[in-house]
N, C-alpha and C positions, 0 to 999 in steps of 0.2 A: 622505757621505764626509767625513773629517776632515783638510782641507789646513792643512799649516803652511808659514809664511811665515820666510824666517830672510834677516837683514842682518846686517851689517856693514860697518862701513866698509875700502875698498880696502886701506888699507897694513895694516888687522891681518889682511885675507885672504892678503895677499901676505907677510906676516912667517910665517902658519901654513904656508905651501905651501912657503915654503923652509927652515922648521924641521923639516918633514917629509923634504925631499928630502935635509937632510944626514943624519937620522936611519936614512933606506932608503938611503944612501949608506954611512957608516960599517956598517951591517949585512951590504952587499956583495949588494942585491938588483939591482945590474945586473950583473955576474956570473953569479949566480944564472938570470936569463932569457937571457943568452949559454949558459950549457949547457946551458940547459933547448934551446935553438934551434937549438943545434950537435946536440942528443941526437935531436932529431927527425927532420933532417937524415941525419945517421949512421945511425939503426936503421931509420925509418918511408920516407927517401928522401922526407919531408915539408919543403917549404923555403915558410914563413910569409909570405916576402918575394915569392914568384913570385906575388902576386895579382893581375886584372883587377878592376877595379870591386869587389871584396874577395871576388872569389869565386876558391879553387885552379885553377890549369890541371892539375890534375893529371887523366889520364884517368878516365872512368868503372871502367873496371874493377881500375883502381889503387884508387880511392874503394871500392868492393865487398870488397877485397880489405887495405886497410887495417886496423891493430888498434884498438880501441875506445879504448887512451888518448891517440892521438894526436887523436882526433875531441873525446874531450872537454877535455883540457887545450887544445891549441891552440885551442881555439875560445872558451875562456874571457874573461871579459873583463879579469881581470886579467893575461893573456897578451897579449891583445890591444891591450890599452892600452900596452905597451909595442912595436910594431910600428916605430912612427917615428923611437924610439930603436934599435933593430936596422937600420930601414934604412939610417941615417943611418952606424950604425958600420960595417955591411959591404957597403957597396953605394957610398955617400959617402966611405967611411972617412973619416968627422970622429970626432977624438981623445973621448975620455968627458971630459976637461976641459975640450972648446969645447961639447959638449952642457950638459953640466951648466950652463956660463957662459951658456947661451942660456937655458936654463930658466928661471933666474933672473932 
């Protein structure tokens, strides 16, 4: 197996992560996963934020009966990485510029 090893030092990690975050900021991709969330919500009756232990409460025979892009988007990981920022906005309702400021 071929393992690579990558460093850098902290502040050019922490310069690249918040160079990115204004970048997926200015692009408007936390909007973007707000209606993708609200979308799921509204049609699937799928709500991301109702997890135990990260598994849906949603019934089994709701889960049988569910459409195939809500299984596969939502479960994604680039959906899913963004869960703590969904919870925080609709469940905490902390503003997108105390999120952002925390980010950073």
């Amino acid at each position: 197996p071929l393992i690579l090893w990558l460093d850098a030092d902290i502040d050019v990690i922490d310069e690249r992560i918040n160079r990115r975050l204004t970048t997926m900021e200015e692009k408007g991709i936390f909007e973007e996963i707000e209606q993708l969330y609200e979308f799921f919500v509204r049609e699937y009756g799928f709500d991301a934020l109702c997890t135990e232990n990260g598994k849906e409460k949603m019934e089994e025979k709701e889960k049988e009966t569910a459409p195939a892009p809500y299984i596969s988007l939502a479960h994604g990981f680039g959906f899913q990485a963004f869960i703590p920022w969904l919870r925080a906005k609709y469940k905490a309702h902390v503003t997108d510029a105390v999120q952002i400021a925390r980010i950073r």
